[in-house]
N, C-alpha and C positions, 0 to 999 in steps of 0.2 A: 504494500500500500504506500502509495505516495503522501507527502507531507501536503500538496493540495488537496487529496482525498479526504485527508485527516481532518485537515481545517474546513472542508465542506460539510461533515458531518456537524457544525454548529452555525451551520447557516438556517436559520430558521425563518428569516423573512421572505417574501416573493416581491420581484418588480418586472415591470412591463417599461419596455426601452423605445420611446421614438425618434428617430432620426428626423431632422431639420433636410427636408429638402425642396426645389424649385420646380415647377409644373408650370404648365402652360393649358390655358383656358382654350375654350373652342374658338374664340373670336379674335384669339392668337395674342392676348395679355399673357404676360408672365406673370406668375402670383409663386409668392414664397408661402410653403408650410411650414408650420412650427408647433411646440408644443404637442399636445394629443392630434392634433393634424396630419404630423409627420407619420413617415413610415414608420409601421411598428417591424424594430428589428431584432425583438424577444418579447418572448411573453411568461411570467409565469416562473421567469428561473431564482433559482435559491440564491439567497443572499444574507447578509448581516447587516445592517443598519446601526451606527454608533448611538449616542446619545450627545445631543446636541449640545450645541459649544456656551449657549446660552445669549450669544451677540454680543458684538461692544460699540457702542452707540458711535456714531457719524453724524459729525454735523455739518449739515448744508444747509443750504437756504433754500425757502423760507423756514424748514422744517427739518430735524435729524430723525436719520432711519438707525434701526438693530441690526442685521443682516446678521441668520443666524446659519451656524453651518454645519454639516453631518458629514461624518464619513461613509462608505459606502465599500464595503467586501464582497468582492465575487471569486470566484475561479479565473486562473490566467488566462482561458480561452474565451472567458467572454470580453466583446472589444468593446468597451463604451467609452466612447470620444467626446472631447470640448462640445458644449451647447447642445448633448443628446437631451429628451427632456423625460424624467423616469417618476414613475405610479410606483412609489415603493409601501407595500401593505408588511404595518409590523404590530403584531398585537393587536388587530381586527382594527387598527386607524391605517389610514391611509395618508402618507405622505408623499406630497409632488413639490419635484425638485430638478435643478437645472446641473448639469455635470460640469466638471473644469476638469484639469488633463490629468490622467491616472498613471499614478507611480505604479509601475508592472514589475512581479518580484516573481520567480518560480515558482511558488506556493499559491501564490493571488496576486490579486488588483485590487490597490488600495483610491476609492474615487473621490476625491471632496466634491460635494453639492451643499449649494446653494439654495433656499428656501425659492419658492417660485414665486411667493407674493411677500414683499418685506410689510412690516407695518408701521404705519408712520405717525 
């Protein structure tokens, strides 16, 4: 048994992965998809979900945001790239969240996301 396999036996969350991509309308617009829009390029696969970092406030004008962030473990073979956008179900909530680039180690894929809607 490999030490991925090992580490997959304590994935106990699921997420669904949609890829950001551009299309083209009948009347020959281009329109960007994003978000649950995008292609879905997993559905359903095992995962671990950290516990969130708790934010540290940003202030902008006219109003500062929390921007809160999670980690996110998969298996090495799953590829989730910058600005995927992923349906991650942990503990019967559902958490949607935006992906930034994954440190890939032989064992797993470590992914920081991003909360989809910050609060302000």
């Amino acid at each position: 048994m490999r030490e991925a396999d090992i580490l997959a036996m304590t994935y106990w969350d699921r997420a669904t992965v949609y890829r950001p991509f551009k299309g083209q309308l009948k009347n020959g617009e281009t329109v960007f998809y994003r978000k649950a829009d995008g292609r879905k390029v997993y559905e359903n696969i095992p995962c671990a979900l950290s516990t969130h970092t708790g934010g540290s406030l940003a202030r902008e004008l006219p109003a500062g945001s929390v921007p809160t962030q999670y980690q996110l473990f998969v298996r090495p073979e799953v590829e989730i790239e910058p600005n995927d956008y992923l349906e991650i179900t942990s503990r019967g909530k559902v958490t949607r969240a935006m992906a930034g680039l994954a440190e890939r180690q032989p064992s797993h894929n470590n992914i920081p996301l991003v909360l989809e809607q910050e609060r302000v």
